[in-house]
N, C-alpha and C positions, 0 to 999 in steps of 0.2 A: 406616277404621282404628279398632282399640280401642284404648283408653288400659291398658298395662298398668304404668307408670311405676313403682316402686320395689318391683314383684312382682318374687317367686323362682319359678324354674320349676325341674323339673327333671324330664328325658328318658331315660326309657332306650331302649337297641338303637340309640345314636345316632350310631355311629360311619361308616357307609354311604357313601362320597360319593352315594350315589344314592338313597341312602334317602329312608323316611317322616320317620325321628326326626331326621335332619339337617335334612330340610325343615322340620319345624315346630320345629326347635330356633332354626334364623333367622329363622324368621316372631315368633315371641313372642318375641327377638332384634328385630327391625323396631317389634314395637310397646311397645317400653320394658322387656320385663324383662330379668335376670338372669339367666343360664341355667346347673346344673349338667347336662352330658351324662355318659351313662354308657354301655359297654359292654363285652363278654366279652374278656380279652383277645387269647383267640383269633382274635377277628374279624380281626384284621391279618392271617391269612393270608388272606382275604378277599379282600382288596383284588386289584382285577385291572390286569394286566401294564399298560394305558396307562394307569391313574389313578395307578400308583407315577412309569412316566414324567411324567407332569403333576405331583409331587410329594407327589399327596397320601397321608398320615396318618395317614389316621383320624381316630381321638378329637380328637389333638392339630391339625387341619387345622378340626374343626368348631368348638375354642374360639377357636383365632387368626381364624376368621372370624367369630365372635360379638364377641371385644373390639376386630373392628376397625371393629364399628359403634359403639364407644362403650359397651357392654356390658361388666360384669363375667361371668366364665365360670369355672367348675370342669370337668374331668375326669377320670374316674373308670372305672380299670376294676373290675367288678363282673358278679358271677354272681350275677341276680338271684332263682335259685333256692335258696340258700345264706342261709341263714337268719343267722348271725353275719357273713357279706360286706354281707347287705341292713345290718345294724343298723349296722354303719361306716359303709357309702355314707350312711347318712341322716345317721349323728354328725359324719362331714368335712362334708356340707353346710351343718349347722346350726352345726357350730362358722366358717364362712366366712360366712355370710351371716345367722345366728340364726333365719332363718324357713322356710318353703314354704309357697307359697300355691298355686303348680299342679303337680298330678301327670302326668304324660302314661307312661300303661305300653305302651310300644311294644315292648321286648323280645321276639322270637321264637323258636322254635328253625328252624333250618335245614332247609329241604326235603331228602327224601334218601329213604333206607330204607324211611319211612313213606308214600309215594304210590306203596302196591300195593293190591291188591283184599285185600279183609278175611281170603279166607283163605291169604295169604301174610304176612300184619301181623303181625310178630315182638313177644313182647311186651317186649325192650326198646326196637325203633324206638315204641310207642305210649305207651311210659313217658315216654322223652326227651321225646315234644311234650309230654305234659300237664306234664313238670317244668317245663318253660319257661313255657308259654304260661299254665297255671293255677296253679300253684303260684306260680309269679313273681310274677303280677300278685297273688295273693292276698296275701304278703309284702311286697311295696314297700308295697302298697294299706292295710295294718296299719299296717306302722311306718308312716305319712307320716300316714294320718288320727289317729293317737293322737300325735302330735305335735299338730296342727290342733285337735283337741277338747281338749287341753293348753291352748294358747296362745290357744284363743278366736279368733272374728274371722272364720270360717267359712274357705272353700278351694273349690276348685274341683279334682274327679280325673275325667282319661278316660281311657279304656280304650281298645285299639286291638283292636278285634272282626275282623269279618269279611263280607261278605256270605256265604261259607261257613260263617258261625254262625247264619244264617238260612234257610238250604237247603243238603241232603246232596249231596254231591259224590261219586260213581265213584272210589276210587282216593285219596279225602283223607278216607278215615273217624277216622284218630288226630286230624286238623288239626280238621276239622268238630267233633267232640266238643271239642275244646278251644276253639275258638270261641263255640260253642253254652254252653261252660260262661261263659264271661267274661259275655257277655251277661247268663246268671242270676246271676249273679254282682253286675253292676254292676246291677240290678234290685232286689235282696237289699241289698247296701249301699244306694243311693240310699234307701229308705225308712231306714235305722237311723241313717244321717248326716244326713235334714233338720233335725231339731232344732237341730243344731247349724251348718246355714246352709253345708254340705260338699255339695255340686252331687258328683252322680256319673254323667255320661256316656257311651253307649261310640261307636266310632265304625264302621262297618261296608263297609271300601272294598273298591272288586270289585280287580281283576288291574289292580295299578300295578306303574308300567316303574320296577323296580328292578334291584339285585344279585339278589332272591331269584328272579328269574325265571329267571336263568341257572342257581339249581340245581333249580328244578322242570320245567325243562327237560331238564336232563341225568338229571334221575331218568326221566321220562317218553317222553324221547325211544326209540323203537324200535329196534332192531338194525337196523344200517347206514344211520342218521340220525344227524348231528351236531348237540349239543346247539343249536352254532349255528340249522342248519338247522329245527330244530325250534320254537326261540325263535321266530323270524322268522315259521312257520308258524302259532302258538299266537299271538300280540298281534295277528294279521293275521287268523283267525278270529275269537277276544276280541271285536276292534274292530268288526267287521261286526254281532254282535249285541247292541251298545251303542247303542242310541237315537241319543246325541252322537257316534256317530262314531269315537271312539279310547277308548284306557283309558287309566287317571289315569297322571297325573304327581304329583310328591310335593307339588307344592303345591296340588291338588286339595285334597288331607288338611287341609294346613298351614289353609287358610283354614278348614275348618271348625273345628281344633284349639282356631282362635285366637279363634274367637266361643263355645266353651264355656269356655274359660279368660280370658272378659273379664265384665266386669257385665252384658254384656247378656243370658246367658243367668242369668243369677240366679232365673228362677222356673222354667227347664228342667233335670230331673233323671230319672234312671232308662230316658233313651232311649236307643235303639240307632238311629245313625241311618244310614241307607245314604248313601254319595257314590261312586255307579258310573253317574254319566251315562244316569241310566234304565235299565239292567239288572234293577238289585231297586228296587224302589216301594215294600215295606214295614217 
């Protein structure tokens, strides 16, 4: 367990029941901090038909389960591509809690339009993923570190990459570039943040059992295949050429999330690090 006792965290894309950002939102939840969650408030339509039955929420289902470990919680809905949303989201944080000490940019944009072959990639399906996935994380990633270089005391931000930001993928060339960018990206900062003791790592997971798998499914799935069906075929393949056996679950993630945003990783910065059960090695 790390000690992250009277740290501020804060999450975005957190609203999932099945998600990564929920997952590591309780995890550094578990080990002592603070957590503000954020997400689009679109996400609510999201939510599928037996998790509304089960009652969950959303945003507001991830913070009632963070203050019911004993945890202070904020949530926030925010479009983390929105340059005056991002600088609120950071002012409600810091006017609630005065600090952040861990970034976590999980924020994505939505499988869909953009997992076709390149010469069907419309250039607003390839705009949307970079807005999301680059643009987002380069704006939280601004406002939070000019806070942290403000306030002294150093910070810890990671980034939530890809193993397809380390190898091109067939049919996810908008998502791959937008991957591939974050990596250079938390590469770029991690050198411009040591000075100031701001850890910047990204993290690189292969094909974990979320929500988004249901819509890279249904993008992908072929004419007279149900998304279902294809799901089922797609994590059953996945799994087969995983070293370990299966593909992550969200606390795969959560565990590495929570050894870059604790002391122990204090001399590790600038990595991209794969968590795909031996898939990608590098």
């Amino acid at each position: 367990m790390y000690d992250l006792n009277g740290k501020i965290a804060l999450v975005t894309g957190a609203g999932g029941r099945h998600g990564i950002g929920r997952s590591i939102a309780i995890r550094l939840a578990d080990e002592g901090a603070n957590v503000v969650v954020t997400d689009v408030e679109a996400s609510l339509e999201a939510i599928r038909a037996e998790d509304r039955q089960a009652g969950w929420a959303g945003l507001n289902s991830v913070v009632e389960e963070i203050e019911s470990k004993g945890r202070q919680s904020l949530g926030l809905f925010s479009d983390v591509s929105d340059g005056p949303q991002v600088a609120d989201m950071v002012a409600k944080t810091l006017d609630q809690f005065g600090r952040i000490d861990i970034l976590v940019n999980n924020a994505g944009s939505r499988p869909g339009k953009d997992r076709v072959p390149v010469l069907e990639l419309e250039e607003e399906a390839f705009d949307e993923v970079q807005r999301v996935n680059v643009r987002g994380t380069y704006l939280v990633s601004r406002a939070v570190a000019t806070h942290m270089v403000n306030r002294g005391g150093g910070g810890k931000i990671i980034n939530i990459s890809s193993g397809a930001g380390k190898k091109g993928i067939a049919r996810y060339a908008a998502y791959c570039a937008s991957k591939f960018a974050v990596i250079g990206f938390t590469q770029a900062m991690a050198q411009e943040m040591a000075a100031h003791r701001i850890n910047v790592n990204a993290i690189c997971p292969g094909l974990v059992d979320t929500e988004r798998v249901d819509f890279i499914a249904n993008a992908l799935a072929p004419e007279g295949e149900s998304g279902e069906e294809y799901r089922a075929d797609m994590v059953r393949e996945r799994a087969f050429r995983v070293p370990m056996g299966r593909i992550a679950q969200g606390d795969d993630i959560a565990r590495m999330a929570a050894f870059l945003a604790s002391a122990e990783s204090d001399y590790v910065t600038g990595l991209s690090i794969s968590v795909s059960g031996g898939s990608e090695m590098n």
